[in-house]
C-alpha positions as CSV (number, residue, x, y, z in Angstrom):
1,X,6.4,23.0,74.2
2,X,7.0,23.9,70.2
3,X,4.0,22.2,68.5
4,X,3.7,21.0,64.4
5,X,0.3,21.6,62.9
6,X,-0.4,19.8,59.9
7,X,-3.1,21.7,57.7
8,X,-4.6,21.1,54.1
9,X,-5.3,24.6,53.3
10,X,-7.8,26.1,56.2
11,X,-8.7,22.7,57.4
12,X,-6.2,21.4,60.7
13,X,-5.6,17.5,59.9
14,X,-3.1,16.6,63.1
15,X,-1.1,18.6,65.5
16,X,1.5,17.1,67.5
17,X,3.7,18.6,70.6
18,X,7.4,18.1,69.8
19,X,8.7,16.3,72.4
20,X,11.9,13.2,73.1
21,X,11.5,11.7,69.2
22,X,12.0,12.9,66.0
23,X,8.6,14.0,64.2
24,X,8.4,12.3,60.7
25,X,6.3,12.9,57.5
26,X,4.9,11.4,55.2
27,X,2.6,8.8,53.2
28,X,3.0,6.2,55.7
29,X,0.9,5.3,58.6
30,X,3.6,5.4,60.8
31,X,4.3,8.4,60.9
32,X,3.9,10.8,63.1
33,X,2.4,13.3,60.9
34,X,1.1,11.3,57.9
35,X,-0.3,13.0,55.2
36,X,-3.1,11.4,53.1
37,X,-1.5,12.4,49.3
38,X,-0.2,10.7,46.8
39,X,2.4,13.1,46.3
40,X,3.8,12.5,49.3
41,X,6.8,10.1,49.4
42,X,5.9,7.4,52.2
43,X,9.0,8.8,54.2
44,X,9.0,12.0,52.7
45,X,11.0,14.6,55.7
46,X,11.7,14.5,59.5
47,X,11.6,17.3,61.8
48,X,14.4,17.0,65.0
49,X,16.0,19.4,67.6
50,X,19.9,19.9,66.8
51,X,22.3,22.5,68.6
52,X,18.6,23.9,70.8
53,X,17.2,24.4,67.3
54,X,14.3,23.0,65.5
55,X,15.6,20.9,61.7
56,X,13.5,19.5,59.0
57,X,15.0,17.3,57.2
58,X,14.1,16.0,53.2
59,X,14.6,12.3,53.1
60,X,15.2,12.4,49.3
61,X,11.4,12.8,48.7
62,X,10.3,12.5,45.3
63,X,8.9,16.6,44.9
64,X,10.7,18.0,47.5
65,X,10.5,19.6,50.8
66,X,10.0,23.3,50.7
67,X,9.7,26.1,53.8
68,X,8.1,29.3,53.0
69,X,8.3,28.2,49.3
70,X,12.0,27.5,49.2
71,X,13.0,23.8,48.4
72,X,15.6,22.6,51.2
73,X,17.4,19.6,52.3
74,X,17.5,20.3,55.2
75,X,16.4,23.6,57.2
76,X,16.5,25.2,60.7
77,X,13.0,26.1,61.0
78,X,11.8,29.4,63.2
79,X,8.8,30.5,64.8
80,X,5.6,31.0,62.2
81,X,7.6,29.4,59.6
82,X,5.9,27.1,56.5
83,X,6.8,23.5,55.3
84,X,5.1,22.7,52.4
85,X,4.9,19.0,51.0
86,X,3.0,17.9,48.3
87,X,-0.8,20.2,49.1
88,X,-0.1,20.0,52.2
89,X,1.7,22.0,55.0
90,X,2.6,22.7,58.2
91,X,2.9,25.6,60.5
92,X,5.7,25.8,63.0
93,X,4.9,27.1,66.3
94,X,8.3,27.3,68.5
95,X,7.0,29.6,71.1
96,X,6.9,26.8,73.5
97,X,10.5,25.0,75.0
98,X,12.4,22.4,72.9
99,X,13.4,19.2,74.3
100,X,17.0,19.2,75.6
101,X,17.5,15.9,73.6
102,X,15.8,14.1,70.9
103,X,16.9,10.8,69.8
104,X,19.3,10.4,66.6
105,X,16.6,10.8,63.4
106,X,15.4,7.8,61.6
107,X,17.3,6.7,58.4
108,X,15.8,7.6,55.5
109,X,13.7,4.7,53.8
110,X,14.3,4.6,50.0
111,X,11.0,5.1,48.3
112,X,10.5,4.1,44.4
113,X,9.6,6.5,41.9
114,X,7.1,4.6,41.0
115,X,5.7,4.7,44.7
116,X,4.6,8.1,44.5
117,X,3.0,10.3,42.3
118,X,4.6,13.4,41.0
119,X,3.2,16.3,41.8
120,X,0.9,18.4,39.3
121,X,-0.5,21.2,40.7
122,X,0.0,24.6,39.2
123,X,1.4,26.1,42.6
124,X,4.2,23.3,43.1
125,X,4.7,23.3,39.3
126,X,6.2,26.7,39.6
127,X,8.3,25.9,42.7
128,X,9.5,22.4,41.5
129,X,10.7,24.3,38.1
130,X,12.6,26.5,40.1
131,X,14.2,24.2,42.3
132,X,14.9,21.3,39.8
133,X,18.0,21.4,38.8
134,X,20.8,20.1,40.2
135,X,23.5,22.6,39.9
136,X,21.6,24.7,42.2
137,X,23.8,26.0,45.0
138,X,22.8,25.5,49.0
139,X,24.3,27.7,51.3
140,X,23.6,26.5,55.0
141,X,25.0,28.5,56.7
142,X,22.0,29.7,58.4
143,X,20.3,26.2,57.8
144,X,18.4,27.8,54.6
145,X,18.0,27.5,50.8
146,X,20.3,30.6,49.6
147,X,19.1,31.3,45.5
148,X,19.8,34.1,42.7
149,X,16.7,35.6,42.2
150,X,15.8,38.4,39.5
151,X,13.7,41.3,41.5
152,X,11.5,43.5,38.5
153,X,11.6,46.8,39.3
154,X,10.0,48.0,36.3
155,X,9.2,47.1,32.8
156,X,6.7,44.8,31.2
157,X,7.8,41.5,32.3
158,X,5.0,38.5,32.9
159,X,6.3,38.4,36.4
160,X,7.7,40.6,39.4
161,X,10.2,37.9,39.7
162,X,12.3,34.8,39.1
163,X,14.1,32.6,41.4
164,X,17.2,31.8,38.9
165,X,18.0,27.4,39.1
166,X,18.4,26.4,35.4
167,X,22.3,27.3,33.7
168,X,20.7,29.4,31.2
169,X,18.5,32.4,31.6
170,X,17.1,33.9,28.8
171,X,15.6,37.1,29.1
172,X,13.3,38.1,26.0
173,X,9.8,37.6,24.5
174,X,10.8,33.9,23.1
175,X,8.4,31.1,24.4
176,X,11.6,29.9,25.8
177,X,12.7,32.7,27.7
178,X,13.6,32.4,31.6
179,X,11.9,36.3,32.0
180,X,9.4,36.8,29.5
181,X,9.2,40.0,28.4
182,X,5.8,42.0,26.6
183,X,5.3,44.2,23.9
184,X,5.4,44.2,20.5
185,X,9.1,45.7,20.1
186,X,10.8,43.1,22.4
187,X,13.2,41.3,20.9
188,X,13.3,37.1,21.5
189,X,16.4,37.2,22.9
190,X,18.0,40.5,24.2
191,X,20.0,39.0,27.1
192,X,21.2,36.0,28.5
193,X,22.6,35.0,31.8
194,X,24.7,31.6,32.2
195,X,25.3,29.4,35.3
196,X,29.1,28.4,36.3
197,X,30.8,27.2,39.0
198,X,32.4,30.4,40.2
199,X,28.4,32.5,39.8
200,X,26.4,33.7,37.2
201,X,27.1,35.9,34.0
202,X,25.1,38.3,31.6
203,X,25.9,37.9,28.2
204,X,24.7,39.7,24.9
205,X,21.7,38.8,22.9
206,X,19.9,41.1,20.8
207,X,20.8,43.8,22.8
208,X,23.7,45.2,25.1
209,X,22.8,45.2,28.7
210,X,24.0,47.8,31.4
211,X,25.0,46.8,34.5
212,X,25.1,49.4,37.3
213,X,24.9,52.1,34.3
214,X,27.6,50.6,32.3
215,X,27.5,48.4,29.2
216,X,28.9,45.4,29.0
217,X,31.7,44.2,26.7
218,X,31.1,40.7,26.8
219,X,30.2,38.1,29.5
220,X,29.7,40.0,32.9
221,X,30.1,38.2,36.4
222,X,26.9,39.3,38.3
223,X,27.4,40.3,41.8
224,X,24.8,40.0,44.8
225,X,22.3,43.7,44.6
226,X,23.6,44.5,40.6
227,X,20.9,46.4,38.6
228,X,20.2,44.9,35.2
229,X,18.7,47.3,32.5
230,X,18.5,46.0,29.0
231,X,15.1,46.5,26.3
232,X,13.3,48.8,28.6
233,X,13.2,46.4,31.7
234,X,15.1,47.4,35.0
235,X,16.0,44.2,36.8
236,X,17.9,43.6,40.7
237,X,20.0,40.6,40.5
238,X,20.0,40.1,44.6
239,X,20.5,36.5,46.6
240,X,17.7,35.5,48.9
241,X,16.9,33.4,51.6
């Protein structure tokens, strides 16, 4: 039988079998994981077999419901998987048979802001950044989180790389920048890429950015595994799940 195991970093709180009901989480007592922290919405996600496959669920949680560090609404989950909410989370174990039925998922319970406490760690800081705006585009088809992400391959950047959520990415050495870049010669802004409906685009800033080898002329529709060179940086523009 698949089993939940709900941990607070090395230290096992609760584990439950998943068996004929759907498994929620949260602040309140009655759930069947509840999880003892503030920033924990009192019926923050559920976890239910659909189609013979384990689903989580966010119930419009106030931080968010994340597996294997990628904020979802709602997720097919697979063996050794993650679900992080608020310090917490849970490892999936679906070695073991699913029920051939659970019952329809509870409704979501609307939970007041001011109910539960926003989240301030350093480590969910940087994922709820990530995943807070609200043009970000899911793609479900496999039941996961699908985002632009900038790969560093090399260059003096203050990261190795950036999961891309806000409309504008500025890549540069300003405070403001999106991909921060080092040294003393970098300018504040040498590119830019923008969000739109139909994907995202490079732009221009201080400098003219190659793309596959070539300069651009002006704004420059990224595609999915494009390399990115611009002020001595060497970036992979790649979706991941």
């Amino acid at each position: 039988m698949a089993r939940l195991t709900l941990m607070y970093g090395d230290k096992v709180v609760k584990e439950v079998a998943v068996g004929g009901r759907p498994i929620g989480i949260g602040r309140a007592p009655d759930n069947e994981l509840p999880v003892d922290n503030p920033a924990v919405s009192n019926y923050h996600a559920k976890i239910y077999a659909e189609a013979g496959k384990l689903v989580v669920e966010d119930l419009n949680s106030l931080n968010g419901t994340f597996v294997n560090d990628l904020r979802v609404e709602r997720a097919a989950l697979h063996d050794g998987d993650q679900i992080h909410v608020g310090k917490h989370h849970i490892k999936v174990d679906t070695s073991g048979a699913l029920p051939q039925q659970m019952e329809q998922a509870r409704a979501s319970k609307a939970v007041g802001i001011d109910s539960t406490m926003v989240l301030d760690t350093k480590e969910r800081r940087d994922l709820l950044q990530q995943a807070s705006a609200f043009g970000e585009q899911a793609q479900f088809g496999s039941g996961r989180l699908r985002m632009a992400t900038l790969a560093v391959l090399s260059g003096k950047t203050d990261k190795k790389e950036y999961l891309l959520t806000n409309k504008l990415i500025v890549i540069g050495k300003s405070e403001m920048a999106t991909v921060r870049l080092k040294g003393w010669l970098a300018p504040a802004v040498a590119a830019q890429i923008s969000k739109r409906d139909d994907g995202y685009y490079i732009g221009m800033g201080d400098k003219t950015p190659l793309v596959n080898g070539t300069k651009i002329s002006g704004p420059h529709r990224l595609n999915d595994g494009d390399l990115i060179e611009v002020s001595g940086v060497r970036l992979n523009f790649l979706f991941r799940e």
